[in-house]
Each structure stands twice: as structure tokens, then as C-alpha cells.
C-alpha positions in Angstrom: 8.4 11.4 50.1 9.3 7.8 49.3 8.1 7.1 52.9 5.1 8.2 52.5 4.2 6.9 48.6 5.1 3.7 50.3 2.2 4.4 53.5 -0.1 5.3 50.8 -0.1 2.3 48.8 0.1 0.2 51.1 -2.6 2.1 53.3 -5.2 1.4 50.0 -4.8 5.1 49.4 -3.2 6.9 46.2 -0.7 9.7 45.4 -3.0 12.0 43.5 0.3 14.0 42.7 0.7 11.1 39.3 -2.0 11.9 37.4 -4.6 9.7 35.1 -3.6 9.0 31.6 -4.2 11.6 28.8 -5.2 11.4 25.3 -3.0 9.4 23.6 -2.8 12.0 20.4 -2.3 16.4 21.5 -5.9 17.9 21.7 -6.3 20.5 19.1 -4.8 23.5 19.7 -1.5 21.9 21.8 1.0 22.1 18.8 2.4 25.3 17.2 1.5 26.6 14.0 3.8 26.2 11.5 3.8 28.4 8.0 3.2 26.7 4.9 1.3 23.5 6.7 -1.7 25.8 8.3 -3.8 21.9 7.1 -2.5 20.6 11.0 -4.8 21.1 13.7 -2.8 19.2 16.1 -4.6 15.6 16.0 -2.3 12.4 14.7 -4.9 11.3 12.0 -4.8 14.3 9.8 -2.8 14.0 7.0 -2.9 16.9 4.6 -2.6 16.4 0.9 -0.3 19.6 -0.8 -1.2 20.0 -4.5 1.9 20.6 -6.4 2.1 24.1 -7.7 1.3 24.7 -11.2 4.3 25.4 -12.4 5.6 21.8 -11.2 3.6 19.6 -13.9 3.9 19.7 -17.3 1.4 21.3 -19.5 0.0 19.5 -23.0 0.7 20.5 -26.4 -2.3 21.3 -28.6 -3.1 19.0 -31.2 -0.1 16.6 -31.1 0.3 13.0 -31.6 2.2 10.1 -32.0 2.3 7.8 -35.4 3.3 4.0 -35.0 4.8 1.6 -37.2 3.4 -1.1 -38.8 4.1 -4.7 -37.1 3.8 -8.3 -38.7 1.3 -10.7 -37.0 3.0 -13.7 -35.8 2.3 -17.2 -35.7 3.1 -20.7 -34.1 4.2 -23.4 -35.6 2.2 -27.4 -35.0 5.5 -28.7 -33.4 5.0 -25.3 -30.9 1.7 -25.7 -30.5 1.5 -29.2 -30.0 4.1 -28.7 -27.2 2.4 -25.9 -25.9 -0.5 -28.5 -25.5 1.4 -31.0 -23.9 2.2 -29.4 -21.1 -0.8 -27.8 -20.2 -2.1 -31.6 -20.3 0.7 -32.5 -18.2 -0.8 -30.1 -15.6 -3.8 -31.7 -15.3 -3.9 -34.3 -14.0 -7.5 -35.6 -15.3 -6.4 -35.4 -18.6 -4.4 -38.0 -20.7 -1.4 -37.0 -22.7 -2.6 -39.5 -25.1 -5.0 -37.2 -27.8 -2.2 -34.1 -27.7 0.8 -36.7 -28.9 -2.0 -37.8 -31.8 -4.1 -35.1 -32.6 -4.3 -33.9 -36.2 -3.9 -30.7 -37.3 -6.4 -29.2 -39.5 -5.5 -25.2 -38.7 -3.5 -23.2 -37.3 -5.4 -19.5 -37.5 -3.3 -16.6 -35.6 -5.2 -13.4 -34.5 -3.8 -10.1 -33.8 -4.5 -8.7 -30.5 -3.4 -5.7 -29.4 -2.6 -4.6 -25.4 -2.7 -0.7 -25.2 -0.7 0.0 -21.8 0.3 3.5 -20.4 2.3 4.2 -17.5 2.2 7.7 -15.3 4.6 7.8 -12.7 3.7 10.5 -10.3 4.9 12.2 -7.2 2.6 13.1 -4.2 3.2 14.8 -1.0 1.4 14.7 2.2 2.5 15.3 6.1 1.6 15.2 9.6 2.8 15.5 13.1 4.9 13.1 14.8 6.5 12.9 18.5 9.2 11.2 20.0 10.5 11.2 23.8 12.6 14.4 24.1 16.2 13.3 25.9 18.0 16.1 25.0 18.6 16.1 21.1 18.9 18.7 18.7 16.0 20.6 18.2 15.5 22.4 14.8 13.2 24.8 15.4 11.5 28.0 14.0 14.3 29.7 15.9 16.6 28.9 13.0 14.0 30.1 10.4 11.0 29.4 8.6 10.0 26.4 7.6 10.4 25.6 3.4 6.9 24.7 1.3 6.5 20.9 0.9 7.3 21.2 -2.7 10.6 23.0 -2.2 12.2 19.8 0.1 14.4 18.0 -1.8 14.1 14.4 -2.2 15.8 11.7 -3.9 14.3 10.4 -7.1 13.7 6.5 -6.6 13.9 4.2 -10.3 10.9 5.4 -12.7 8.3 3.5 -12.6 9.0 1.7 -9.3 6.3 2.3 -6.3 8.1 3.7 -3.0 7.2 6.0 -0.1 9.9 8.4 1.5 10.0 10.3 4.2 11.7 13.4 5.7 11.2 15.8 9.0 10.2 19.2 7.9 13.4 21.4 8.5 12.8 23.9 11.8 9.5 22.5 12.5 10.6 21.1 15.6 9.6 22.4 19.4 9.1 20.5 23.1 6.3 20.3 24.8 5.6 19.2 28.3 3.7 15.4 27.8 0.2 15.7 27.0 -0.8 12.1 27.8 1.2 12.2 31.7 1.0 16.2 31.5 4.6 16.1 32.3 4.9 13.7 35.4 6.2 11.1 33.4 4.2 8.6 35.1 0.5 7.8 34.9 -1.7 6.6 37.5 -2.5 2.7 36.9 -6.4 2.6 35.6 -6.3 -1.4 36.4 -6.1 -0.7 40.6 -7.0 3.1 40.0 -3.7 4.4 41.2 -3.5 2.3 44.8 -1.0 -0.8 43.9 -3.6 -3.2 45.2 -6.6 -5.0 44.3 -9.6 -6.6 45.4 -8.8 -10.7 46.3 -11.1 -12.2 43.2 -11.0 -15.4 45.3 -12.4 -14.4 48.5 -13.7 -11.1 47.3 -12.4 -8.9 50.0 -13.1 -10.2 52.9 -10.0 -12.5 53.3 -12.0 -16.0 54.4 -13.4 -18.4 51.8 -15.2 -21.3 53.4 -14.6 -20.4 56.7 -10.9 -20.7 56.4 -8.1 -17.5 55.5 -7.8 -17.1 51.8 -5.0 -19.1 50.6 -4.4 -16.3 47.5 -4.6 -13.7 49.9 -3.1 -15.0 52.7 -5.8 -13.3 54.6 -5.8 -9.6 53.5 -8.5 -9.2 50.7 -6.5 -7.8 48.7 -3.4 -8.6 46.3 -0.8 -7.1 44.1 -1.4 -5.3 41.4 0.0 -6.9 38.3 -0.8 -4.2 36.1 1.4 -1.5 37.6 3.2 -4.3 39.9 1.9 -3.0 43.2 2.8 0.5 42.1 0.1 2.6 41.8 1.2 4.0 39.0 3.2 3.1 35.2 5.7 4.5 33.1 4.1 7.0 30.4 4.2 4.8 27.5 4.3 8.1 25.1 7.0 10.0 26.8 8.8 6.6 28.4 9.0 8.6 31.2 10.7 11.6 29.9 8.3 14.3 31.0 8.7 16.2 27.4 8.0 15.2 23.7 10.0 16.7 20.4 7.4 17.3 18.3 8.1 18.0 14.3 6.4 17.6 10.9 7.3 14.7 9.0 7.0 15.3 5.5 5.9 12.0 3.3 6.5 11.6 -0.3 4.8 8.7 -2.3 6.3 8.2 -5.4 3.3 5.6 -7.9 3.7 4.1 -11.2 -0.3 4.2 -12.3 -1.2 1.7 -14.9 -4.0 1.6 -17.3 -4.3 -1.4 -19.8 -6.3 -2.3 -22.4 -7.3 -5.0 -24.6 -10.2 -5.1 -27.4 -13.0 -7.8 -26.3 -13.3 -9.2 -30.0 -12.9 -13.2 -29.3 -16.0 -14.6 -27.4 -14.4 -17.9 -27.0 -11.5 -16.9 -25.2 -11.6 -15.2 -21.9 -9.9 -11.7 -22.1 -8.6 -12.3 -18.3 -6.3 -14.6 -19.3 -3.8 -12.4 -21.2 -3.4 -10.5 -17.5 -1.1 -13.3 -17.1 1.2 -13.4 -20.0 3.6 -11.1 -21.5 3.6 -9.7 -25.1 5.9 -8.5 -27.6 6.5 -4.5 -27.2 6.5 -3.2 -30.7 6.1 0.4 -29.6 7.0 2.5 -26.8 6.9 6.2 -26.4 8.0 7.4 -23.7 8.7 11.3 -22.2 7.2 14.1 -19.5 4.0 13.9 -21.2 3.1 11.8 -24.5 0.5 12.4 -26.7 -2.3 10.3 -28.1 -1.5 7.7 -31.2 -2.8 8.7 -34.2 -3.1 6.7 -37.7 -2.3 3.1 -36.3 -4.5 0.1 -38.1 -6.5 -0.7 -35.0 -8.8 2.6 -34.5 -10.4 1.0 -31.2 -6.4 1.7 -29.9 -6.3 5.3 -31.1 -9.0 5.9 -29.4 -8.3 4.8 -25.9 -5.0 6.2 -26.1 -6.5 9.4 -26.6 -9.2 8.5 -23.8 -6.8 7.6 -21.2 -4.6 10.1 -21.3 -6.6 12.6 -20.6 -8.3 10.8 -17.9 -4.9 10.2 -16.3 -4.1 14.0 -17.0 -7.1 14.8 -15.1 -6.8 12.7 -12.2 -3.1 13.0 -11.1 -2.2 16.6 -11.8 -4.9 17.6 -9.4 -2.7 16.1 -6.7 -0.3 15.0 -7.5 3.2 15.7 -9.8 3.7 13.7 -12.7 7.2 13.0 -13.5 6.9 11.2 -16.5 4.6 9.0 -18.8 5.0 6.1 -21.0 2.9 4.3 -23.5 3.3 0.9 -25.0 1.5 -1.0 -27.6 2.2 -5.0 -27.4 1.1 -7.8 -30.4 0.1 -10.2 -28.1 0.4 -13.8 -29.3 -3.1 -15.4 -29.8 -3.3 -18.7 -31.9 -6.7 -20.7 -32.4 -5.6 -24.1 -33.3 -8.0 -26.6 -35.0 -7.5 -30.1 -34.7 -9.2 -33.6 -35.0 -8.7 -36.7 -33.0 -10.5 -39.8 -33.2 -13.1 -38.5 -35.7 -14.3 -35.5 -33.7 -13.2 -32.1 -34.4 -11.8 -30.1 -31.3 -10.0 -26.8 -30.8 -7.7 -24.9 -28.3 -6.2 -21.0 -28.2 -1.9 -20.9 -27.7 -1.0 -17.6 -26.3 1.2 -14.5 -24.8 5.1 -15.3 -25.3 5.2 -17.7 -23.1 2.5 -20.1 -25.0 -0.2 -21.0 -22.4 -2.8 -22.8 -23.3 -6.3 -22.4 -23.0 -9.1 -24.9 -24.0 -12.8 -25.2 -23.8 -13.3 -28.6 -24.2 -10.1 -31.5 -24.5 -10.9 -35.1 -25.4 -10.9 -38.1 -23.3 -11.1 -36.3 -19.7 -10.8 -38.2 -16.6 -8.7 -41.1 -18.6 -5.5 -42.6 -17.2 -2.6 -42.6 -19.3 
């Protein structure tokens, strides 16, 4: 047989015992059925969602809600906020350092805002069919039972709160199957020289001469070495590797998501909201549990009533497809100071705020001045 794959190539012929390649993913209909995850139709792109069963989420209490306590708005002091101003100067490099060290004071007026943040952390399941070469492992298959419901795998419960994907093989979902993509040869005939280990001289085109003189690349033939397969005729299957059969099994992926909602009251039209998406506040409330419940009788209505909006969309959204494992809400003062000051008869004015007292300014005397 060698002898006469050998002939063949080197004849310009082909073995048309290796066949062409497959389709790289089964066709529908090529994997087994498997109870409990009828959402497969054998291609690799599906990737069925499983709702978790009723009984796995929580259900909400009628009428219930959660009081707050009362909290004390805080304030900076001018040493603070002068500092605060100095090195957002300092960061600037068009600005002088010059009117912050001088400036005069004329008020310091804090401002309570409130950030409204809740947390779901939920639990979702999806799966879908994966291969691998088959060299002989163990194969749990249907043989050793049925296969258990998404929801009834067990799975390690990652930090709350904390994003991160798992993933498992469906126990006895596994069977072999002869290679789809080299149906089972293990090889594949090379699509670059169409199986025959040689190709057409690009140089001289075929015919072996250029300029009335034996092709140099060549060496005369009209033909040269595949690179593709190597002068083969044919390659390795790259899904298989050669093997001839593929283990074929359900893989069963969990994503575990913290979903975040936040809100804070647009009520200063000088000062850009967005900028308190990058500073921390002081949590003075958290409530935390499977499910919490809308606040009720805290100063700030406008915060009542988003908690009371969000959590029902968030009830809506994730229980449909997802298991929620637990909720928390937070309420934070963050700090907001508008600080009033004069320098060299003009009047001028900057915000401190968020714990870690950034500044933000519309307008700063004496830009573009070197210290």
C-alpha cells in the first residue's frame, strides 16, 4: 500500500481512500439525545439557557420594608479644602499653585447627596456540546445512568458578589463517535494541492522552461512540493489529531454575576453627576439578605422611590433566568462641598468631593501662568 500511495503522488494522481475535510462542527442529527438537555441539536454554537426551577428563587414578602437611620451631613474643613485644591492644581500643569496657597475663604457650603446602590448576585446556567480526540479514556456514558437536570449539579459557591464562570461535564453524557470532519480516516485530503502532494511551478507555470532555459525553482518539472501538506497529499485531522474517534460530552457552564444598579439624584447643575462614578462614599446603610425589601420612611423620598423601582425591575429580570442567591442594598452620604472663595478681587468657586476629596472646578484663576 505504501508503494503504491508513493506511485500515486508522485504520478500527480491522489488516494481517494483519504477523504476531503468535513464540517468542522457535527451536522444536526450526529450526537445522541440526552434527557433533560433536549435544547441540543448537535451544532457547537447553541448554547441553551435552563431557567432555574421555581422553587430555586426566592419569593417576596407582601408589603415589607426596610426603615433607615438618620445620618449627619458632613463637612470639610478650609485647611482640607484648600489642600484638596492644591493638589488638583498640582496636576495641571497650566495652572499656578499661586491663587490656591492665597485664596480667601468666604464659604464653605456642604450638600448632602445620597448614592442609592443595590447589588443582586445571581446564578445562571447554560450548556453545550464539546469534543475532544478519543485515545482511550474513560467514558461516562448513559450506560451508567441518566443524566442529572442542570440545576441538580452541584457546584462550588465562588465569594458573593464576585463575577466568575465555572464549568463542569454533564455526568454520563459522554459517547464516541467515529470523526465527522475526516469521517474516521484520521487524515484529510490537502485542499491546497487537492490531495496530489504537488503543485503547479508558479514560476514557470507548468511547463518547466522560463525564458527558454529549465526552470531554476523547478528544476525542470512544472511542478513543486506541496508545502501545505509537505508533499503528502494529505494532513493530519486537526479535530480528531488523527485519532479517527471523538468523546463527545455536555459541558455544563455556570456564570455566577454581581448586577449593579446605582443611583444618584441630578439636583446640582453646576457639578457633573459623572464624576462621583469615581469616588467612594461613606456607607451609612446596608441591608443585606436572599431578598431585601424596598426602604421606606428615609428623608430623601426620590431614594424611597428608586429603591422600590429597582428592585422590582431586578426581580423581574433575573428570576426569569437566572437564580438569585442573594441581594444587597446600600445607601452612601457622599461628600460634596461647594467652596466659595475670593482672590485678587474676583469671586471664584470649586466643589471638594467623595472620601477621597477630588476636586472639581469650573473656572480657576490665573490659567496658563508659570509659577
Amino acid at each position: 500500500m505504501l508503494a503504491l500511495h508513493l506511485l500515486l503522488v508522485f504520478s500527480g494522481a491522489f488516494d481517494p481512500n483519504i477523504p476531503e475535510e468535513g464540517p468542522s462542527a457535527p451536522p444536526p442529527g450526529w450526537l445522541d439525545v440526552i434527557h433533560g438537555y433536549q435544547g441540543h441539536k448537535g451544532g457547537e454554537d447553541e448554547n441553551p439557557l435552563y431557567p432555574p426551577p421555581p422553587a430555586y428563587n426566592p419569593q417576596p414578602e407582601l408589603n415589607r420594608n426596610t426603615s433607615v437611620p438618620d445620618v449627619r451631613v458632613p463637612s470639610v474643613s478650609e485647611d482640607v479644602a484648600r489642600d484638596a485644591l492644591l493638589k488638583f492644581v498640582e496636576s495641571k500643569w497650566k495652572y499656578s499653585s499661586k491663587p490656591a496657597r492665597n485664596l480667601t475663604f468666604k464659604e464653605l457650603k456642604p450638600i448632602t447627596v445620597y448614592r442609592y446602590r443595590l447589588e443582586t448576585f445571581t446564578e445562571t446556567r447554560t450548556s453545550a456540546w464539546q469534543l475532544e480526540p478519543y485515545n482511550g479514556q474513560a467514558v461516562d456514558g448513559p450506560q451508567y445512568g441518566a443524566s442529572p437536570p442542570p440545576w441538580d449539579i452541584p457546584m462550588p459557591l465562588p465569594q458573593r458578589y464576585t463575577d466568575m464562570v465555572g464549568k463542569v461535564r454533564v455526568p454520563h453524557s459522554s459517547f464516541i463517535k467515529m470523526c465527522h470532519k475526516c469521517h474516521g480516516c484520521g487524515r484529510t485530503r490537502c485542499s491546497g494541492c487537492f490531495g496530489r502532494g504537488q503543485k503547479r511551478c508558479p514560476f514557470c507555470h507548468g511547463h518547466g522552461r522560463s525564458r527558454n532555459k529549465s526552470c531554476t525553482s523547478c528544476h525542470g518539472r512544472g511542478r513543486k512540493r506541496c508545502l501545505h501538506c509537505q508533499g503528502h497529499g494529505h494532513k493530519t485531522c486537526s479535530v480528531c489529531h488523527g485519532s479517527q474517534n471523538l468523546l463527545h460530552f455536555i459541558q455544563l457552564t455556570v456564570t455566577w454575576k454581581n448586577n449593579v444598579s446605582n443611583f444618584i439624584p441630578d439636583r446640582q447643575p453646576d457639578f457633573p453627576d459623572k464624576n462621583f462614578e469615581q469616588v467612594s462614599g461613606d456607607p451609612f446603610f446596608i441591608d443585606e439578605n436572599l431578598l431585601v425589601y424596598p426602604i421606606q420612611g428615609f428623608p430623601d423620598q426620590e431614594i424611597c422611590d428608586v429603591s422600590t423601582k429597582l428592585i422590582n425591575e431586578h426581580l423581574h429580570r433575573f428570576t426569569s433566568t437566572s437564580r438569585i442567591l442573594q441581594q444587597r442594598q446600600t445607601i452612601e452620604l457622599v461628600h460634596l462641598t461647594h467652596a466659595y472663595y475670593s482672590y485678587n478681587g474676583k469671586d471664584y468657586s470649586f466643589f471638594v468631593y467623595g472620601t477621597e476629596n477630588k476636586v472639581f472646578t469650573p473656572k480657576y484663576p490665573s490659567a496658563c501662568t508659570i509659577l
